[in-house]
C-alpha positions as CSV (number, residue, x, y, z in Angstrom):
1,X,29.3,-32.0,-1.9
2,X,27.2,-34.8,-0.1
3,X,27.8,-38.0,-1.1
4,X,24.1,-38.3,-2.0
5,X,23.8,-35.3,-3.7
6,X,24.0,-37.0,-7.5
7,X,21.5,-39.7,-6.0
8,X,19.3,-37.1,-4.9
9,X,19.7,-35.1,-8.1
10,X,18.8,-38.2,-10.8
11,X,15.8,-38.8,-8.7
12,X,14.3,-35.2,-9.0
13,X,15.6,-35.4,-12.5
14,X,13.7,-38.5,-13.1
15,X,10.4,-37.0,-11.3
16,X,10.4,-34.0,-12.6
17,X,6.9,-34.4,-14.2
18,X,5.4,-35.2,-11.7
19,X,7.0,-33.0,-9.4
20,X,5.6,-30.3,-11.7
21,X,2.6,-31.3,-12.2
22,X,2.0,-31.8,-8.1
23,X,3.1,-28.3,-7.9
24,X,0.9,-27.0,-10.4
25,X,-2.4,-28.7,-9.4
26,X,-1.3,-27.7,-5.6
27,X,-1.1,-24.2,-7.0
28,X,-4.0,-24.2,-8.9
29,X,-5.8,-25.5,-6.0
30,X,-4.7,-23.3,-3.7
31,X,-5.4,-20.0,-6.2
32,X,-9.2,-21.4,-6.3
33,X,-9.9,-21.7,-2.8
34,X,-8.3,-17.8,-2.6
35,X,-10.7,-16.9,-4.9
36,X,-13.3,-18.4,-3.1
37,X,-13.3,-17.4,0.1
38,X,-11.2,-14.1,-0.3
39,X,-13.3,-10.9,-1.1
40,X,-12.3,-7.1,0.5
41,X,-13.6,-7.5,3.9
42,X,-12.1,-10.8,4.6
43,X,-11.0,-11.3,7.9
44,X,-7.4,-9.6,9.1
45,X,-5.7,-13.5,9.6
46,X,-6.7,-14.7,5.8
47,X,-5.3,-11.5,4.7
48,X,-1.9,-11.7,7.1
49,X,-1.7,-15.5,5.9
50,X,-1.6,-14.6,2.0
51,X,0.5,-12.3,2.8
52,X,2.9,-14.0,4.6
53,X,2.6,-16.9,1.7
54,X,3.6,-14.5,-0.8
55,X,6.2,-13.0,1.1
56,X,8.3,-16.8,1.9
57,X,7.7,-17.7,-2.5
58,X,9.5,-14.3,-3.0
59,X,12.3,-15.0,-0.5
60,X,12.6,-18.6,-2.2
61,X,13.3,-16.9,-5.3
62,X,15.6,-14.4,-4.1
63,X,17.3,-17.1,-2.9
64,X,17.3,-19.3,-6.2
65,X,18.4,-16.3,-8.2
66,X,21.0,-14.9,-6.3
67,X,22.5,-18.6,-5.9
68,X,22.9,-18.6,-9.4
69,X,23.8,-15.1,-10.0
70,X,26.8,-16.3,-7.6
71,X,27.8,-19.6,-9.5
72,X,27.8,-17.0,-12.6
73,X,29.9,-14.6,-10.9
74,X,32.5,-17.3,-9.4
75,X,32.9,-18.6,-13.1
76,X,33.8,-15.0,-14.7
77,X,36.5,-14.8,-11.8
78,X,37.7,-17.8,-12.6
79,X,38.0,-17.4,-16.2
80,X,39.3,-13.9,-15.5
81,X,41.3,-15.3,-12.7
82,X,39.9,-12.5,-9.9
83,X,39.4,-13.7,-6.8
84,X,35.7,-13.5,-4.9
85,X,36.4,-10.7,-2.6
86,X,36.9,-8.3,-5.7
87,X,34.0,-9.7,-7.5
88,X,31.5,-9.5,-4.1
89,X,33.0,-5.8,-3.8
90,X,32.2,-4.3,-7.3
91,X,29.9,-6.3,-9.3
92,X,27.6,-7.7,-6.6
93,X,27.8,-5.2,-4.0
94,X,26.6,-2.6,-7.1
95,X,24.2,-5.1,-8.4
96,X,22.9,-5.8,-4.8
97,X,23.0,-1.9,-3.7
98,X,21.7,-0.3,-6.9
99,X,18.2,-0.7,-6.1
100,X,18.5,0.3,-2.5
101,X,20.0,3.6,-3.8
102,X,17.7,4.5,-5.9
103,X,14.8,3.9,-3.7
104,X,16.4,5.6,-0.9
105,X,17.3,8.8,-3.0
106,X,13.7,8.7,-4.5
107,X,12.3,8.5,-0.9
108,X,15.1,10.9,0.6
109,X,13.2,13.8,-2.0
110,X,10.1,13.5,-0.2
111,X,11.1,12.4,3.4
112,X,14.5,13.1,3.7
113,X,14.5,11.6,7.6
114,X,13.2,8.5,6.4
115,X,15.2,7.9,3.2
116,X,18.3,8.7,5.6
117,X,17.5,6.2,8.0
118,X,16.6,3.3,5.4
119,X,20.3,3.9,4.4
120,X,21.8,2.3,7.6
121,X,18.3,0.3,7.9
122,X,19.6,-1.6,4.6
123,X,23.0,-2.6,5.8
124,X,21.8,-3.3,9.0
125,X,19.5,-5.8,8.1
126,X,22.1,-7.4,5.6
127,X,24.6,-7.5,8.5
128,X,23.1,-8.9,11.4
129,X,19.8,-11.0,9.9
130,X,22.0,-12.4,6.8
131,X,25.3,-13.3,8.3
132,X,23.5,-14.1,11.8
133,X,21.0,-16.6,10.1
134,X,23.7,-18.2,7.6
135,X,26.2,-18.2,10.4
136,X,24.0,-19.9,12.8
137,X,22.8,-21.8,9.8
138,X,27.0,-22.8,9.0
139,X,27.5,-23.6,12.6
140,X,25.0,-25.7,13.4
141,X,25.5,-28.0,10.3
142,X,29.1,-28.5,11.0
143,X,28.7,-29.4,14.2
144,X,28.9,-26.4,16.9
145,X,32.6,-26.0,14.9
146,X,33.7,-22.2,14.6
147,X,33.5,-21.0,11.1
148,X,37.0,-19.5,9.7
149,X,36.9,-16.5,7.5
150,X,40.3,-15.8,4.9
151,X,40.4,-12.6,5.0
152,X,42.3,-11.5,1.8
153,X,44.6,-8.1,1.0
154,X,41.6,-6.7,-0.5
155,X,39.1,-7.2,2.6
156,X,41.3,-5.4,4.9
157,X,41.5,-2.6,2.7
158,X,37.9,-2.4,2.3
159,X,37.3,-2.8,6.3
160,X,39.9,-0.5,7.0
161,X,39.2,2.1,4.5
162,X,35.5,1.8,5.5
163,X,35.7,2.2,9.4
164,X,38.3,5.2,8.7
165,X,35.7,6.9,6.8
166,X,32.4,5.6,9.5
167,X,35.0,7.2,12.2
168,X,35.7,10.2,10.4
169,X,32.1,11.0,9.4
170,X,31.4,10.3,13.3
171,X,33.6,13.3,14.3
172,X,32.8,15.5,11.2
173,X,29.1,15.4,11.0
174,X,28.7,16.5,14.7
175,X,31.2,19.4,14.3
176,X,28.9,20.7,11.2
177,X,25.7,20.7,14.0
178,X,24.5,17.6,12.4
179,X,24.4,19.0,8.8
180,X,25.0,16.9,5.8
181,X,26.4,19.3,3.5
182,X,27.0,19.1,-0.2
183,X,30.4,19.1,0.1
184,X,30.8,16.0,2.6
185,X,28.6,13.9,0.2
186,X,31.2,14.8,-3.0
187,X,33.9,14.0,-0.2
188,X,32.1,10.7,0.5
189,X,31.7,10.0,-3.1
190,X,35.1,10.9,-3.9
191,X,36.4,8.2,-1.0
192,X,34.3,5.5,-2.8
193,X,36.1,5.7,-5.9
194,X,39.7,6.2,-3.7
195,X,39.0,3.0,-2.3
196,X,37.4,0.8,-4.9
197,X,40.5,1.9,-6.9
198,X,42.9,0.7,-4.2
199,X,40.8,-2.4,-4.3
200,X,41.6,-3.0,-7.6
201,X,45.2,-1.9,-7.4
202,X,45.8,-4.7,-4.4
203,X,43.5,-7.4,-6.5
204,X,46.0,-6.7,-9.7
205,X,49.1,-6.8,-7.6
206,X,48.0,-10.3,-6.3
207,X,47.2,-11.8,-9.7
């Protein structure tokens, strides 16, 4: 914590009326002059610029939310004495995922390619924008320092059990003439549960 973190939070504290109320008339403005001058042939750089408006408010509250939904999740673990890795690995991966699968399955009914490719799109984006950004992000503010990760018993099973089955499904999917077939996906689904058990079997050994 910064030392002038409680500083800075009694002042916003303190302001928070008329920190609201700037926000709201700003708002308010800002609604009326999109009513004004916004109609359905407006120009293409109006349009991109709402758009583009809406689109950082929605990433601010993603980012609020999940911030909580984080300080939430470190204080079950803590009261249930399980450690982060576990709780990132089943209740926030599921929580973060579920909407991604059922998208990409409703999609995949309709175009199979394209839910298919949204399902490495997804991870993808997660993996190289989220902890490239927040890396940089770490870096920078400690001072060009290297960031060190702990990795616990129950992130090297995870990594190990999931480049096993990335390798395996490398070698197997090409032998089948690039055929998913029913029985690989029970096979996939069957590994999940394998290794989200062994998951909790390491975290319960640890505690």
């Amino acid at each position: 914590m910064y030392p002038w973190t409680p500083v800075l939070c009694r002042h916003i504290v303190h302001h928070i009326k008329w920190l609201l109320a700037g926000t709201g008339l700003g708002g308010f403005v800002l609604a009326l002059l999109v009513l004004a001058f916004s109609n359905v042939s407006s120009h293409p750089t109006a349009q991109m610029a709402r758009c583009s408006m809406g689109f950082f408010v929605a990433v601010v509250w993603i980012m609020a939310i999940a911030d909580e939904v984080v300080n939430v999740l470190q204080t079950f673990g803590f009261i249930f004495g399980l450690s982060d890795a576990i709780i990132g690995l089943t209740i926030f991966a599921v929580g973060n995922s579920l909407a991604d699968l059922v998208a990409n399955t409703s999609v995949a009914v309709f175009a199979p390619m394209m839910g298919f490719s949204a399902c490495f799109g997804g991870p993808m984006l997660n993996i190289l924008l989220g902890i490239g950004i927040s890396g940089t992000y770490v870096i920078n503010e400690s001072g060009g320092k290297p960031y060190d990760l702990h990795f616990t018993p129950t992130l090297i099973t995870s990594t190990v059990g999931l480049l096993m089955l990335l390798v395996t499904t490398l070698v197997v999917v090409p032998i089948q003439g690039y055929v998913l077939s029913r029985r690989w996906g029970m096979f996939l689904v069957l590994a999940y549960v394998v290794l989200m058990s062994a998951n909790l079997a390491v975290e319960m050994s640890l505690m």
